[in-house]
C-alpha positions, 0 to 999 in steps of 0.5 A: 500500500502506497501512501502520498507523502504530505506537503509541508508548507515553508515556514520560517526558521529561529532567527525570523528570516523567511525559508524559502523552498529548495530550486529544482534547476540551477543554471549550466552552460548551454552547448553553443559554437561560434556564430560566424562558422554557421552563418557563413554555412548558411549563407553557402548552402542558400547560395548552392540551393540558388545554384542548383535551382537554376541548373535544373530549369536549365536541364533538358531532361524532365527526371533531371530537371525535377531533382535538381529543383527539388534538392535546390529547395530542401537545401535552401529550407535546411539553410534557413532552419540551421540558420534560425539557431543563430543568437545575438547575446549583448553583453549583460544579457543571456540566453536561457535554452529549452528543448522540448520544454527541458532547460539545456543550458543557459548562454552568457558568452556574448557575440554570435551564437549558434544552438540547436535550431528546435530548441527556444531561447528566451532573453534574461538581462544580467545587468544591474537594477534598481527597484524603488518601492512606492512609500509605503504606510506601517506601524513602528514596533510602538504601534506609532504609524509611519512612512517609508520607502526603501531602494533595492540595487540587484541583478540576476545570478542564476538565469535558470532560477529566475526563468523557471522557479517563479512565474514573473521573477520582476514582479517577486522581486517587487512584492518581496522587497514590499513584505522585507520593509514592511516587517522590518519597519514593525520590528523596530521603533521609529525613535528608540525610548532606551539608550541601547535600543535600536531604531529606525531612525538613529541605527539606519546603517544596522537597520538596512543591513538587517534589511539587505539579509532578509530581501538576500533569504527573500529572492535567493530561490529566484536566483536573485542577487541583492547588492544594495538596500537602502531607505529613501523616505522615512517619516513619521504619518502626516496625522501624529507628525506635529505631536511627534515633532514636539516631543522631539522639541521637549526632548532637545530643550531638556538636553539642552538644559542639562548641558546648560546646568551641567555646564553651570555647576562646573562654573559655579565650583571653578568660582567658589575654588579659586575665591577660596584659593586666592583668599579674595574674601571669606564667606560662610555656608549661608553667603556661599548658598546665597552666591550660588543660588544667584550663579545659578540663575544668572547662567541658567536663565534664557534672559538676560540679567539686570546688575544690582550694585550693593553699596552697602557691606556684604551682609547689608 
């Protein structure tokens, strides 16, 4: 008794990157000669075929006459047919080659050509391209919603892959670089509220290195290969962007602060150490309080001061 072994959908593996399904094709060398040996032969036999189609409607004989056209002709069709096999491959593009609906081999040799006259080849560019995503709409690791957008450097590595194992490879390259930004944008935040938590905003160089890793795991069953990736938008959504902006603001005012008190205590200390230091005057807890209650203020403060001249003693 036979059983039929159960399909298992591909899942994702520990570290959270997609497990795409093994290839069942990978790309070889198709077996291709020189292009100019073939068209040269082509154009000879079309010339012999010409030949002898004049020598049999010149020939007397009626047996004789009817060979020589009817060889004219077949010579003349086979020329035509072995010269359909002739390819033009540019440079950055190949040749992916079926038999039969059976992959023979992909050509990347450029110049011209020649392969097995039945089999189709179909053209795949090599060259380097670029994909820009549309902005797209998510929701941070906090929940806070967002826009960004995200340009993707590629080129096709394995011809075969890409001819065979999806359906449209530009298009799978399109959808899945949408779903790798869209999950990284909601794993991390936009702006990170802990000091060694990473964020979109303020780690864009880890961050798009994660995104590179996971559009590589994404496309390599399409025989893909991932060069570059890059964020070109990244903002928070038109509808908290104000709220978002003076948090920002409050945040920048309150590190501006503690710069500005840090800085005032540093002051204040170096004042106190150099008056007791040169001996300039002695003053007691209560008047050095009182001193550094008025330093304090004179250089924390956003305005500016009005002087007040004691003409009295100093405890007057």
């Amino acid at each position: 008794m036979s059983t039929t072994p159960s399909y298992e959908p591909p899942g994702e593996p520990a570290d959270g990157l997609p497990e795409m399904p093994a290839p069942r094709v990978t790309e070889f060398p198709a077996h291709s000669i020189p292009g100019g040996l073939a068209l040269l032969l082509g154009l000879l036999g079309i010339v012999v075929a010409a030949g002898l189609v004049v020598i049999g409607a010149a020939a007397a004989a009626a047996g004789l006459k009817a060979a020589l056209i009817v060889l004219g002709i077949l010579l003349f069709l086979g020329s035509i047919l072995a010269m359909s096999g002739l390819n033009m491959v540019a440079p950055g593009e190949a040749r992916v080659v079926q038999l039969f609906g059976r992959y023979r081999g992909t050509i990347r040799t450029d110049g011209l050509r020649w392969v097995n006259p039945l089999t189709s080849r179909s053209k795949i560019s090599t060259r380097v391209r670029n994909h820009e995503t549309a902005v797209l709409k998510v929701n941070d690791a906090y929940g806070n919603p967002i826009e960004l957008a995200a340009v993707v450097v590629w080129r096709v590595e394995d011809t075969a892959q890409a001819r065979f194992e999806v359906d449209d490879f530009l298009e799978f390259v399109s959808t899945q670089t949408e779903a790798a930004v869209r999950h990284i944008a909601i794993e991390y935040p936009y702006d990170a509220h802990d000091e060694g938590g990473l964020s979109l905003r303020g780690n864009a160089e880890e961050i798009t290195e994660k995104l590179a890793v996971e559009l590589h795991a994404r496309v390599e069953a399409a025989g893909v290969h991932i060069i570059e990736s890059r964020f070109t938008h990244l903002a928070y959504a038109p509808e908290i962007a104000s709220a978002m902006l003076q948090r920002q603001q409050a945040g920048a005012v309150v590190a501006a602060r503690k710069l500005i008190v840090e800085g005032a205590v540093g002051m204040v200390e170096q004042a106190l150490g150099r008056i007791a230091e040169q001996d300039i005057v002695e003053l007691d807890e209560e008047r050095k309080a009182a001193m550094v209650s008025n330093l304090l203020v004179v250089l924390c403060g956003d305005r500016a001061t009005q002087p007040v001249i004691n003409t009295g003693s100093l405890y007057q």
